[in-house]
C-alpha positions as CSV (number, residue, x, y, z in Angstrom):
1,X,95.2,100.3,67.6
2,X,95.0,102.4,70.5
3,X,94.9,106.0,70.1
4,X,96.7,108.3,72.3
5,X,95.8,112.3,73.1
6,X,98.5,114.0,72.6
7,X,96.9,117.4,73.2
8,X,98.7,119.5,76.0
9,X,96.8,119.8,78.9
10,X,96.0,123.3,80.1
11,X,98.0,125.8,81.7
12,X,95.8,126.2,84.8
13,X,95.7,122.5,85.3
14,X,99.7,122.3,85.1
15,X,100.3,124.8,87.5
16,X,97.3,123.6,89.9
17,X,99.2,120.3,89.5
18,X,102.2,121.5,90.4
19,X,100.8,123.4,93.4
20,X,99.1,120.4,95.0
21,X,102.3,118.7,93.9
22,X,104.5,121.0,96.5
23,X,101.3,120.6,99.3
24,X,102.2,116.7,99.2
25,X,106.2,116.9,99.4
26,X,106.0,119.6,101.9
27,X,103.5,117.0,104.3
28,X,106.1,114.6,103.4
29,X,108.8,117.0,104.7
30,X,106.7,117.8,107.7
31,X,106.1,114.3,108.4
32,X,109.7,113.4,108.4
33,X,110.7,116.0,110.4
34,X,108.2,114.9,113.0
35,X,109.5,111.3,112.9
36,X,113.1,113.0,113.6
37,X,111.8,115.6,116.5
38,X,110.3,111.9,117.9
39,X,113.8,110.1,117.8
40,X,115.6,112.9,119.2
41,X,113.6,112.9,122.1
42,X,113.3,109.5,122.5
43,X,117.0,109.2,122.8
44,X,117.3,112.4,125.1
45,X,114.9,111.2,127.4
46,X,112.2,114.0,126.5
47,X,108.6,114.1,125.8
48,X,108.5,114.7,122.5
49,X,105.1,115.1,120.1
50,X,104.3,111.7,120.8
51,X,103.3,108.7,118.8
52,X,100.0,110.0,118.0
53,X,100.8,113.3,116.6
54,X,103.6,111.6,114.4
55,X,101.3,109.2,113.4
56,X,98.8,111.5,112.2
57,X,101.6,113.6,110.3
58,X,102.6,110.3,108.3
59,X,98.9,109.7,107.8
60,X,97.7,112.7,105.9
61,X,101.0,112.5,104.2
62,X,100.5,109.7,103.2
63,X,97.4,110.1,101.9
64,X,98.5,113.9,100.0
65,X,100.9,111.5,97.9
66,X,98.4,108.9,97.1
67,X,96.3,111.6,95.8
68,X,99.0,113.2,94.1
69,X,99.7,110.2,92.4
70,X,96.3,109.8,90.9
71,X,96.0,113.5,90.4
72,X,99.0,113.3,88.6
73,X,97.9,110.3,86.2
74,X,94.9,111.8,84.9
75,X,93.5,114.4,83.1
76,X,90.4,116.9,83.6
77,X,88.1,116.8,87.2
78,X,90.0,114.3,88.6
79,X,93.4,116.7,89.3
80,X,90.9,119.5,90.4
81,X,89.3,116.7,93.1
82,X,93.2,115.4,94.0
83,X,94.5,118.5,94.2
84,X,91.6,119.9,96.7
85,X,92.1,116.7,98.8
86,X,96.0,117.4,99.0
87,X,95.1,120.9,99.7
88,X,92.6,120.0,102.3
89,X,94.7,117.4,104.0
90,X,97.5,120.1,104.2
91,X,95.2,122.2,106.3
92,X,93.8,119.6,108.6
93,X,97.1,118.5,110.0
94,X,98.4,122.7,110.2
95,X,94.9,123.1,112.0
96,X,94.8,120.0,114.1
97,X,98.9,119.4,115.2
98,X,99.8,123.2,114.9
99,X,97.4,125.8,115.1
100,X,94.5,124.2,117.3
């Protein structure tokens, strides 16, 4: 028999979840946007961000979900860790593509 903990997890850990949680859609958001600034130009004959930058946007958002996922999965350090990473990754691409 497998036994199951059906003890709620902490309040701090919820919300930190659910933080980290709106880090990784908003990448997402940010990512898709890019990809639609891209097309637009790309069809209007304009520069553009470039391949590069839009790459990199889908990359770390890509990666904030992945870690999302895992943060959202398990229980105690780990969705500290995944939730840092998200957090991290969110600041990289504002520092690299938009602030820098």
């Amino acid at each position: 028999m497998t036994m199951v903990d059906s003890r709620r997890e902490p309040l701090l850990a919820r919300v930190w979840r659910g933080v980290s949680g709106a880090f990784a859609v908003g990448l997402v958001l940010l990512a898709l946007a890019m990809i639609g600034v891209q097309v637009y130009a790309r069809t209007h004959e304009l520069p553009g961000p470039g391949l590069d930058v839009v790459a990199g946007h889908i990359g770390t958002a890509v990666a904030a979900v992945v870690a999302q996922i895992v943060a959202d999965r398990r229980k105690g350090w780990v969705v500290a860790v995944c939730g840092l990473v998200v957090v991290l990754l969110v600041a990289l691409t504002l520092w690299i593509y938009w602030w820098a």
